[in-house]
C-alpha positions in Angstrom: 12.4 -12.7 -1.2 10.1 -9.9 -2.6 10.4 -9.2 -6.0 9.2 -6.2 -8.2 6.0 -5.1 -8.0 4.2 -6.1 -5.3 0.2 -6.6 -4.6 -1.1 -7.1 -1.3 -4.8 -8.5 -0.9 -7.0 -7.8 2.3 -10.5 -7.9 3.7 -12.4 -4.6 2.9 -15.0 -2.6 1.2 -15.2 0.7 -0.1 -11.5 1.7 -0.4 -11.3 0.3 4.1 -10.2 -2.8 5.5 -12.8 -4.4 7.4 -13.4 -5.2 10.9 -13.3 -8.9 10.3 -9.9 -8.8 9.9 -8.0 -7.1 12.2 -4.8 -8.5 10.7 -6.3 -6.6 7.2 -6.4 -3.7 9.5 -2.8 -3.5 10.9 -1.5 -4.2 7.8 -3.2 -1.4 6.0 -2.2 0.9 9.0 1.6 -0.2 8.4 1.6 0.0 4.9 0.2 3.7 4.8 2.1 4.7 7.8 5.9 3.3 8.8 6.0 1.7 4.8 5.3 4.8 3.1 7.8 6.8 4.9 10.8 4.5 4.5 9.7 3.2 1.0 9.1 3.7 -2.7 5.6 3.1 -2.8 5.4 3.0 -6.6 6.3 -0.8 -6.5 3.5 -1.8 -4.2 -0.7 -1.4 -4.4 -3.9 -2.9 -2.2 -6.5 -4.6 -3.5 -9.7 -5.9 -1.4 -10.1 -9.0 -3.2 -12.1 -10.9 0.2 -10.6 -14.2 -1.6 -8.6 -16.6 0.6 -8.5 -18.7 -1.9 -5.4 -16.6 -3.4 -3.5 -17.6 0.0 -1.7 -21.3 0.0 -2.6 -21.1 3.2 -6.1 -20.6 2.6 -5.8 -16.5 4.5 -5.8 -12.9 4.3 -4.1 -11.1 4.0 -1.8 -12.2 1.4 1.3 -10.7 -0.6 1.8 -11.5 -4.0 4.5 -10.3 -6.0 5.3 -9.9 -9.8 7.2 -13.6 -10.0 4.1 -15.1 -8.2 6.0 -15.9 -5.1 3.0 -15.7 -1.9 3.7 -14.6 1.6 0.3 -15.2 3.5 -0.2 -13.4 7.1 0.7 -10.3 9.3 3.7 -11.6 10.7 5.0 -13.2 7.7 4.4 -10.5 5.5 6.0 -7.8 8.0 9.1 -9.9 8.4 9.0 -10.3 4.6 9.1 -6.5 4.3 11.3 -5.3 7.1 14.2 -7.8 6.2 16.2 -4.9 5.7 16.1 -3.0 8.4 19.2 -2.5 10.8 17.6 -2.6 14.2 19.5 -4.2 17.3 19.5 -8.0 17.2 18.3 -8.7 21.3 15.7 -5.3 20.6 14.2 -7.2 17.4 14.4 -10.7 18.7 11.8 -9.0 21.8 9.8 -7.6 19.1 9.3 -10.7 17.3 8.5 -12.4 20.3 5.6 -9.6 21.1 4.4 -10.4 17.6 3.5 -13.4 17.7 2.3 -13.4 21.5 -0.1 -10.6 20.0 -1.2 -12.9 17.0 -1.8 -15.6 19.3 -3.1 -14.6 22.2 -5.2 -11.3 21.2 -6.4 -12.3 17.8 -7.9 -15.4 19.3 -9.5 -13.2 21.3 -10.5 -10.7 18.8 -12.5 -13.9 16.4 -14.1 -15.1 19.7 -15.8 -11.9 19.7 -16.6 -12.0 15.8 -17.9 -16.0 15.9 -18.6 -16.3 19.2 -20.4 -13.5 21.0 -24.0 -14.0 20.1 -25.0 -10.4 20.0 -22.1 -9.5 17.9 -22.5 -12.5 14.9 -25.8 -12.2 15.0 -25.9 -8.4 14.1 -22.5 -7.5 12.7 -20.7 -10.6 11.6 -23.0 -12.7 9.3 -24.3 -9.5 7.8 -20.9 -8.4 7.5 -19.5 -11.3 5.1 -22.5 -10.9 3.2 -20.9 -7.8 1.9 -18.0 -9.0 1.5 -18.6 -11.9 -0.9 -20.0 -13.5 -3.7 -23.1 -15.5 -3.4 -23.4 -18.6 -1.7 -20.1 -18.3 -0.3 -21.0 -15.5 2.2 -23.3 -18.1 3.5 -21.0 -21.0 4.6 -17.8 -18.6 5.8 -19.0 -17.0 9.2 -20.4 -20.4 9.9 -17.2 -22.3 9.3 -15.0 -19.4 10.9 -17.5 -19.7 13.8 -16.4 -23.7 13.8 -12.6 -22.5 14.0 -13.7 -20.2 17.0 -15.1 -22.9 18.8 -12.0 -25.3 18.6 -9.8 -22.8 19.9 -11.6 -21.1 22.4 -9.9 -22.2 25.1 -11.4 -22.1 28.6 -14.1 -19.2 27.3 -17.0 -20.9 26.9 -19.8 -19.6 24.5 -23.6 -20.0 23.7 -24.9 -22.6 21.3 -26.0 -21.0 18.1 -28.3 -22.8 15.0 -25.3 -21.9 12.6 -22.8 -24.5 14.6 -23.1 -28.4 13.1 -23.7 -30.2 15.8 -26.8 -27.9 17.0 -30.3 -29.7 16.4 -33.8 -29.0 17.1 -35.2 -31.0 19.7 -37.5 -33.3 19.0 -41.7 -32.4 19.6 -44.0 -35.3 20.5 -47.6 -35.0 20.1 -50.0 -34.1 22.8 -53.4 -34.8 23.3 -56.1 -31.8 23.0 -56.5 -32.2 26.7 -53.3 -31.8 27.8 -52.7 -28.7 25.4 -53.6 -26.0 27.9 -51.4 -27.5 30.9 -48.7 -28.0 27.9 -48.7 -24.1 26.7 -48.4 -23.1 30.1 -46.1 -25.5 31.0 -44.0 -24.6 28.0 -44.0 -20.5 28.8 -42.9 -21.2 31.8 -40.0 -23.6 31.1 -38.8 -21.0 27.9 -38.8 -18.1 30.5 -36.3 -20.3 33.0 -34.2 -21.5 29.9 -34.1 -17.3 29.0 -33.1 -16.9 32.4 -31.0 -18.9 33.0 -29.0 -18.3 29.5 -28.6 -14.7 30.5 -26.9 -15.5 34.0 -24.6 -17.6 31.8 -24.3 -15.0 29.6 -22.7 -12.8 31.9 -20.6 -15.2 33.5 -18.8 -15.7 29.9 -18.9 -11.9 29.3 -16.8 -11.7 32.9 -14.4 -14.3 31.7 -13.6 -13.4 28.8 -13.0 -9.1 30.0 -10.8 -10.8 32.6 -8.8 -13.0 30.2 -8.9 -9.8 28.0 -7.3 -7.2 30.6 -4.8 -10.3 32.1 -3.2 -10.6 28.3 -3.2 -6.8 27.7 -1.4 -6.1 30.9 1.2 -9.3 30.1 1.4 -7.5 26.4 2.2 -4.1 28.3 4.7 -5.6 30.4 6.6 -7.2 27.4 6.0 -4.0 25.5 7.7 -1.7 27.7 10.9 -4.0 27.9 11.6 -2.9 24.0 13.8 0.2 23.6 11.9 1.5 20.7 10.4 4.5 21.2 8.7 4.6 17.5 5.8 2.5 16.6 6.2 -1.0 16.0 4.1 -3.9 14.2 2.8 -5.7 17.3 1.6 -1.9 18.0 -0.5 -2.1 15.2 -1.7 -5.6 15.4 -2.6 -4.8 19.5 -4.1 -1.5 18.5 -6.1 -3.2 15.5 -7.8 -6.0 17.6 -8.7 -3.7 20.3 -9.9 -1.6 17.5 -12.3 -4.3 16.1 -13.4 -5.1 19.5 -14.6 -1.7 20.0 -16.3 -1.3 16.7 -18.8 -4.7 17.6 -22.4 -4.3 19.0 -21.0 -5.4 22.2 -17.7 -3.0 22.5 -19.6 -0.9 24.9 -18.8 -3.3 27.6 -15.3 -4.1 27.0 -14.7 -0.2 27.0 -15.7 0.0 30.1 -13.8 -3.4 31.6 -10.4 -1.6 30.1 -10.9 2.0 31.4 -11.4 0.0 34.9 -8.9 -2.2 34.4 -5.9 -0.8 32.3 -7.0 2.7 34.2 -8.4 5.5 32.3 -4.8 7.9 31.3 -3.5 4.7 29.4 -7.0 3.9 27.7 -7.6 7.7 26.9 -4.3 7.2 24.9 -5.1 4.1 23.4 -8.5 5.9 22.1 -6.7 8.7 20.5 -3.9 5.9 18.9 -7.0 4.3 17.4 -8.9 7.1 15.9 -5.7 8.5 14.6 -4.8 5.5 12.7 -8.8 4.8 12.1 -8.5 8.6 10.2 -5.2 8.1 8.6 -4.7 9.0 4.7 -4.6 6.0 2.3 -1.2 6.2 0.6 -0.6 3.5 -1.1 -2.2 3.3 -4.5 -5.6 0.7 -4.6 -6.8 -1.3 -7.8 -9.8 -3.3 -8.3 -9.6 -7.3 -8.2 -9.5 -8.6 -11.7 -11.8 -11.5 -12.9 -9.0 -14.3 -12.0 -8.4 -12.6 -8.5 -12.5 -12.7 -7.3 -14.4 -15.1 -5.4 -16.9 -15.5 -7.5 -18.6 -18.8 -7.9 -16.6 -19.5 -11.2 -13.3 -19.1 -9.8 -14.6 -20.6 -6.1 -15.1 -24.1 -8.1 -12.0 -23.8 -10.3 -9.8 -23.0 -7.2 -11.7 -25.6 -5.2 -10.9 -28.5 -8.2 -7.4 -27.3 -8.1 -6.9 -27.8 -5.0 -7.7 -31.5 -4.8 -6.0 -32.1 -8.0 -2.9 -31.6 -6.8 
């Protein structure tokens, strides 16, 4: 049960959630949307703390309120603050169920793209934690998110990267100066098949992934349009947020294009104009800066690191 004042801590910069968190994102959208209209919003601020170390669970976002009681993840955290509400039992159990099909099912999909999609990590992902956290932290954390990615990526397959553990440098045996020349040429040649032949691959993944995309979007319509509710609801947000993120990365060009074709262009015109709604929307609830305790810096990092195992 929430008590008091209540603080709830996200991924962002600069007064925004950010796109590394879609969960951050659907969150902030609820909180300044559906919470502020039904709610005193005096007993409740943000604060972009980037620290999942505050999280028993080791996530973010997390609430915290006054008696220290911790409610870590979107779902969790909506249920925690919609307890109240009177909606019809069968209508909310359908919702629930919508939740977490969203939370599984399009989120994965959603950190696939972050850790896994080459051209996004390598120009939007790494550089984005770097940003977002204290020094050397901001190092290890796309890496071992990337690691998470992997392990559940399913039957999408994805590129080797240097940044994965079991990656390694093959091993270079020394020529003689006679066979240099053939070697160079040799070695042009075989680099240019490997490019090749990584770039048909490439697309292959690309086409199985849009496909796995659109097929879990449609199932999500489907379920979507059972529920009577007319007014927005939180696996809204959370749908709305991923597709948001997946937009937002180096590579969203193409999966624009897969879901105009595929959901058809009316119902993604309409999901573009739900996005840059919410993307535009006032901030509302009040924001506060993280206090020494509630950073990741490297002093707290080791202290909450030793705490953990000395349990």
């Amino acid at each position: 049960m929430v008590l008091g004042h209540i603080t709830v801590h996200m991924w962002g910069l600069d007064g925004k959630p950010s796109l590394v968190s879609p969960e951050s994102i659907a969150l902030f959208w609820f909180l300044n949307g559906q919470y502020t209209q039904e709610k005193n919003v005096q007993n409740i601020d943000i604060c972009f703390t980037n620290n999942t170390d505050l999280s028993p669970e080791q996530e973010l976002p997390v609430l915290i309120d006054e008696s220290g009681s911790k409610v870590s993840g979107f779902v969790n955290i909506i249920e925690s603050l919609t307890k109240d509400r009177s909606d019809d039992h069968g209508d909310k159990l359908l919702q629930s169920a919508l939740l977490q099909f969203t939370t599984t099912q399009l989120t994965s999909l959603t950190e696939y793209q972050l850790y896994l999609n080459r051209q996004n990590y390598e120009k939007f992902t790494r550089n984005a934690f770097t940003q977002l956290l204290y020094w050397p932290m901001w190092y290890n954390t796309p890496a071992n998110y990337r690691t998470q990615a992997r392990e559940c990526s399913g039957i999408i397959q994805y590129a080797s990267h240097e940044d994965d553990p079991d990656t390694h440098e093959p091993v270079v045996q020394s020529l003689d100066p006679s066979d240099l020349a053939q070697s160079k040429a040799f070695k042009v040649t075989q680099q240019q098949k490997t490019m090749d032949k990584e770039a048909l691959q490439e697309v292959k993944r690309n086409l199985v992934y849009l496909n796995k995309l659109s097929e879990r979007l449609k199932t999500w319509i489907q379920i979507r349009e059972r529920s009577f509710s007319e007014k927005i609801i939180p696996a809204d947000l959370l749908m709305w947020a991923n597709i948001y993120v997946q937009l937002q990365l180096p590579d969203g060009q193409k999966i624009s294009k897969h879901l105009s074709h595929a959901l058809g262009t009316d119902f993604f015109d309409t999901l573009q104009k739900q996005l840059l709604a919410c993307s535009n929307s006032d901030s509302l609830i009040p924001e506060r800066k993280p206090n020494f305790q509630e950073q990741g810096n490297v002093v707290m990092a080791v202290y909450n690191l030793v705490r953990r195992y000395i349990k």
